[in-house]
C-alpha atoms as an extended CHARMM CRD file, in Angstrom:
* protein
*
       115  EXT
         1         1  UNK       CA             68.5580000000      -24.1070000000        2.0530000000  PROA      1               0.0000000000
         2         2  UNK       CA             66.0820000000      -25.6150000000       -0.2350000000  PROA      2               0.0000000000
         3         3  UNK       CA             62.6300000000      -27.2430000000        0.8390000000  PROA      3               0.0000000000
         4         4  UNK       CA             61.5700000000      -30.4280000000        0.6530000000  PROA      4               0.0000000000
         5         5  UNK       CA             59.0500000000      -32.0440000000       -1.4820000000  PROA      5               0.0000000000
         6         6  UNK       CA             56.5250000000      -31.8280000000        1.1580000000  PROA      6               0.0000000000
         7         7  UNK       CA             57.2100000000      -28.8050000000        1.8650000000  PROA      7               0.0000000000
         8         8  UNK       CA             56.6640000000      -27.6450000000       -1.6360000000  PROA      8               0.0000000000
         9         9  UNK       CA             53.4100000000      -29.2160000000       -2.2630000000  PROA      9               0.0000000000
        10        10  UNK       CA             52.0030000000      -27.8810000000        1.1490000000  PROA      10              0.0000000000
        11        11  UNK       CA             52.8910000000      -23.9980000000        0.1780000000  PROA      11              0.0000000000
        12        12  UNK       CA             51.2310000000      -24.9710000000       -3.3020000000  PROA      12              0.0000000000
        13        13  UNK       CA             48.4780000000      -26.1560000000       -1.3320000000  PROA      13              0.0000000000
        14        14  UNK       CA             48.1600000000      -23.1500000000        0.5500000000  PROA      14              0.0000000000
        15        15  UNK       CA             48.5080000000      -20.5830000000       -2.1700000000  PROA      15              0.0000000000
        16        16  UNK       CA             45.6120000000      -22.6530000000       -3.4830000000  PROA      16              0.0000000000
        17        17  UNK       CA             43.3490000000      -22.1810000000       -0.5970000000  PROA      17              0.0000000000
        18        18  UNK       CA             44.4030000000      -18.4320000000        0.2650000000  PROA      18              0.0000000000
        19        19  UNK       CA             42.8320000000      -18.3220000000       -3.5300000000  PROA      19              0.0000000000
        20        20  UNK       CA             39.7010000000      -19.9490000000       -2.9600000000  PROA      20              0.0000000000
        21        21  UNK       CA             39.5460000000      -18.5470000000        0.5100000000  PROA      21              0.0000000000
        22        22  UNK       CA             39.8510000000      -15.1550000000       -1.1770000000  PROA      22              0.0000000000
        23        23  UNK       CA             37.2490000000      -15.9230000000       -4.0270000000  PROA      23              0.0000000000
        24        24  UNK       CA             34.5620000000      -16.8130000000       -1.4710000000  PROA      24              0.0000000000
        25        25  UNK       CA             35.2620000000      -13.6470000000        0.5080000000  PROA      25              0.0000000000
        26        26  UNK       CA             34.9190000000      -11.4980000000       -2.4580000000  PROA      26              0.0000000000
        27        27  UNK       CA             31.6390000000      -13.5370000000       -3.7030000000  PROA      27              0.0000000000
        28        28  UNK       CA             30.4060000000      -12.7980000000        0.2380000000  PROA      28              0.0000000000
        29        29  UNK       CA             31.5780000000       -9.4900000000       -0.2350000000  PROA      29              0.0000000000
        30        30  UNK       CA             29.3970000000       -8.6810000000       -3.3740000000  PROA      30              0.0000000000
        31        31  UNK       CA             26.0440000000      -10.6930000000       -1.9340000000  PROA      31              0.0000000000
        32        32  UNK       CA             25.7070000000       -8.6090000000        1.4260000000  PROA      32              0.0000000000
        33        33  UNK       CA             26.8620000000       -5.4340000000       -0.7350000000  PROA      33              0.0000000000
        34        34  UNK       CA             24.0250000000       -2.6500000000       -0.0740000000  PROA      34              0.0000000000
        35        35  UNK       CA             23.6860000000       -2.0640000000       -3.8180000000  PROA      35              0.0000000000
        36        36  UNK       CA             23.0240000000       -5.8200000000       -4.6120000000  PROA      36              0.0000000000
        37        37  UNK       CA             20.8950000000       -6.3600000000       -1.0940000000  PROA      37              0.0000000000
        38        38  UNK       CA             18.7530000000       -3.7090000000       -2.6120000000  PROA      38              0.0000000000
        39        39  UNK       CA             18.3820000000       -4.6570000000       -5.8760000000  PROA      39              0.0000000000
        40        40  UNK       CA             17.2980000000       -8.1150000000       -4.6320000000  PROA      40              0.0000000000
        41        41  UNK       CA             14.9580000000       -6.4650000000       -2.2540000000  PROA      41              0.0000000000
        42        42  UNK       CA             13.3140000000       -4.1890000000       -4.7360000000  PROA      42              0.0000000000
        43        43  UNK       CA             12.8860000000       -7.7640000000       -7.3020000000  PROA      43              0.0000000000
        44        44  UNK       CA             11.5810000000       -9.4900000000       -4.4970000000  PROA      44              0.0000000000
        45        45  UNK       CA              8.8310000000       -6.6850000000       -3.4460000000  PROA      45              0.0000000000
        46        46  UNK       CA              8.1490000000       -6.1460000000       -7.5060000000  PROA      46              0.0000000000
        47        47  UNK       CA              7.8330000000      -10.2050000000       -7.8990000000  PROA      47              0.0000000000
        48        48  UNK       CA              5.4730000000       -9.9220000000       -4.7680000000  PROA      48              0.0000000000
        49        49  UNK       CA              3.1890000000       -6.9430000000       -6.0390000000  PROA      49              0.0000000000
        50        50  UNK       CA              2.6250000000       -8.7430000000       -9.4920000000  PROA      50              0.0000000000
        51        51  UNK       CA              1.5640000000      -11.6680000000       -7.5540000000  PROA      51              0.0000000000
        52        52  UNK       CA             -0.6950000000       -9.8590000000       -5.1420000000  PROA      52              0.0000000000
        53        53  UNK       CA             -2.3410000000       -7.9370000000       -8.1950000000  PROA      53              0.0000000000
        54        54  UNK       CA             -2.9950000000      -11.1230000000      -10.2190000000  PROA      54              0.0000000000
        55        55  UNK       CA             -4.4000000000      -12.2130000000       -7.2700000000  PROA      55              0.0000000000
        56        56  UNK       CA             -6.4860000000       -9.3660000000       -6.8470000000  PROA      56              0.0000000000
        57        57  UNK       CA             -7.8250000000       -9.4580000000      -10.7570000000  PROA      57              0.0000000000
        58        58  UNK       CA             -9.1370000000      -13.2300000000       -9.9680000000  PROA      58              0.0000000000
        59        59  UNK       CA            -10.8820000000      -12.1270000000       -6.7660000000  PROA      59              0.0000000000
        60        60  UNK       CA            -12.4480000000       -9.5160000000       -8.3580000000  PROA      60              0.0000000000
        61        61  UNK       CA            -13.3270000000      -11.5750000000      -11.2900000000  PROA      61              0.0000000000
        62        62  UNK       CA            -14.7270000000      -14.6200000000       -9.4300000000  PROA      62              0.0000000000
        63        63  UNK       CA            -16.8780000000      -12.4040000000       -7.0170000000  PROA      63              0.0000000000
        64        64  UNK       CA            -17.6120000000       -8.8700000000       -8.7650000000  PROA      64              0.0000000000
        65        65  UNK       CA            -20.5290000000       -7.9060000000       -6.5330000000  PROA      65              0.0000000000
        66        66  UNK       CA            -18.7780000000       -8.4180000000       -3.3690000000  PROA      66              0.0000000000
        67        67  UNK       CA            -15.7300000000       -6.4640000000       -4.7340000000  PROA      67              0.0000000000
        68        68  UNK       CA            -17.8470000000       -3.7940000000       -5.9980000000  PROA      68              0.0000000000
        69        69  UNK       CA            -19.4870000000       -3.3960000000       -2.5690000000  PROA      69              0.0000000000
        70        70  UNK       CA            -15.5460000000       -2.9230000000       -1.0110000000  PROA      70              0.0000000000
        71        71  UNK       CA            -14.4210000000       -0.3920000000       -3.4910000000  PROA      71              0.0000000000
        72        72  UNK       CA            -17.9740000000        1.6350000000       -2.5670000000  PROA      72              0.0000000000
        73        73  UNK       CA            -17.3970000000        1.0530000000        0.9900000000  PROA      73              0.0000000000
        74        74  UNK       CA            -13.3120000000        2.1660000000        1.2780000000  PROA      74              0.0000000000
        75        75  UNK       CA            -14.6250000000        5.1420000000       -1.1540000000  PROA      75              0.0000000000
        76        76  UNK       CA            -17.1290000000        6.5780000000        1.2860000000  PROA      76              0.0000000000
        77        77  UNK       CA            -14.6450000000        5.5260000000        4.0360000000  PROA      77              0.0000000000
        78        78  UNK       CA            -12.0870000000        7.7190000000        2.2350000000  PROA      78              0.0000000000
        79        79  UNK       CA            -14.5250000000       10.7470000000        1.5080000000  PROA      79              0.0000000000
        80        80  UNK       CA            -16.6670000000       10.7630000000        5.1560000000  PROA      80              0.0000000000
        81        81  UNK       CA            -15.4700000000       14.1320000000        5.6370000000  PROA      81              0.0000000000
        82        82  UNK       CA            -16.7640000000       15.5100000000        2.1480000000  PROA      82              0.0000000000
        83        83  UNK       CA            -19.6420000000       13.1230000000        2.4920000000  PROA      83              0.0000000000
        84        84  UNK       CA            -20.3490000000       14.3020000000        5.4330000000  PROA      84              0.0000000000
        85        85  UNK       CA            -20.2360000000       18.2180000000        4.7190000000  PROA      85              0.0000000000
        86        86  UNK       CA            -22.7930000000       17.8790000000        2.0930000000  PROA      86              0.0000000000
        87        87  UNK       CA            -24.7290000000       15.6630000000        4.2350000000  PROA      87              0.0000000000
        88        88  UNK       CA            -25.0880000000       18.5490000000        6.9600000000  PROA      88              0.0000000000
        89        89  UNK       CA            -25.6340000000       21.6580000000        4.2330000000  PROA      89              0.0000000000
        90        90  UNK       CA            -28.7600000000       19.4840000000        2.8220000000  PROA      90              0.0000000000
        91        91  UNK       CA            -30.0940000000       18.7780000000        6.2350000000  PROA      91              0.0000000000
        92        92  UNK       CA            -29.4310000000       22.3540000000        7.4350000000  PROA      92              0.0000000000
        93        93  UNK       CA            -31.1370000000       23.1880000000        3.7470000000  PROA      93              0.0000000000
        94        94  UNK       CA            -34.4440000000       21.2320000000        4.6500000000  PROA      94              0.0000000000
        95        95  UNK       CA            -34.2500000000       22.5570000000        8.2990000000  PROA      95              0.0000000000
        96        96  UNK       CA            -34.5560000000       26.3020000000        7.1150000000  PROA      96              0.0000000000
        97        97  UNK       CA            -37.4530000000       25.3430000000        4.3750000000  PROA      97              0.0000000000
        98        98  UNK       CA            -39.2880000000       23.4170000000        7.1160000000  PROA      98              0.0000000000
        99        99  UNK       CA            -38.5370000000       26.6680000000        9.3660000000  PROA      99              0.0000000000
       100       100  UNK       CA            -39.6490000000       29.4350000000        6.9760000000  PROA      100             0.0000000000
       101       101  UNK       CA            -42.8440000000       27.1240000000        6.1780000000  PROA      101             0.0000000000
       102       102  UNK       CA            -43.8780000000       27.1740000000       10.0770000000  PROA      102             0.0000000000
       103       103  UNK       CA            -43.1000000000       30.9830000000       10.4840000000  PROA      103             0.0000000000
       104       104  UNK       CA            -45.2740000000       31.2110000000        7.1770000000  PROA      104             0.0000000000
       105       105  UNK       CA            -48.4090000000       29.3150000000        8.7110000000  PROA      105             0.0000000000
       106       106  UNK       CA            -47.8170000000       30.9580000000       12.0710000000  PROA      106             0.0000000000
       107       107  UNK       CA            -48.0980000000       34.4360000000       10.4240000000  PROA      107             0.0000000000
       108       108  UNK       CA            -50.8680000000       33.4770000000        8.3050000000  PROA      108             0.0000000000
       109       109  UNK       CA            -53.0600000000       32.0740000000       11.3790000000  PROA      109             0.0000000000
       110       110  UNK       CA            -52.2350000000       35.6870000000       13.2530000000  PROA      110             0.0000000000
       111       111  UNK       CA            -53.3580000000       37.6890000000       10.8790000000  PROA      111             0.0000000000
       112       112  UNK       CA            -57.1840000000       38.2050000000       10.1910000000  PROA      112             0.0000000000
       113       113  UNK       CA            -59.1200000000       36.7480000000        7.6300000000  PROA      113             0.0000000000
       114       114  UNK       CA            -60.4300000000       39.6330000000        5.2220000000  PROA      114             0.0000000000
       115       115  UNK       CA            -63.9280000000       39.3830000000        5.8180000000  PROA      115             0.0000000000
């Protein structure tokens, strides 16, 4: 039994969609792929760093002071512990001068004068 003209053209038709249908699944396919979902992240976060950076060289040129006084203050921020260590051995340093000077007068006003 042979089909009709109609018939014909509507399996042509569909072969014709299944093929398109197909082609869109496979494009689909390849854009939510984890390789290509990370490539576009990893472009996306380098295209946003490069912008940030530039961004940050014309801050720091417009207002090189104020930038300057950031980068000193996130330094020390970063370094308080070191900071601090030294901080206490030089205090603990004058405390034991000051200290040894007092025993030093003490002694001295105890003992006799040699006359």
């Amino acid at each position: 039994m042979g089909d009709t003209p109609e018939i014909a053209a509507a399996r042509i038709e569909v072969e014709q969609r299944r093929g398109r249908l197909m082609s869109t699944a496979h494009e689909l396919q390849d854009r939510v792929s984890p390789k290509t979902l990370a490539r576009n992240t990893w472009q996306g976060a380098k295209e946003k760093g490069a912008d940030l950076a530039e961004n940050t060289v014309d801050a720091v040129r417009a207002r090189p002071l104020a930038a300057t006084g950031i980068v000193a203050a996130l330094t020390m921020f970063l370094a308080r512990e070191p900071l601090m260590d030294l901080a206490s051995k030089a205090v603990g340093r004058v405390g034991a001068k000051r200290k040894s000077r007092k025993a030093r007068r003490t002694k001295a006003a105890q003992e006799p004068s040699g006359e």
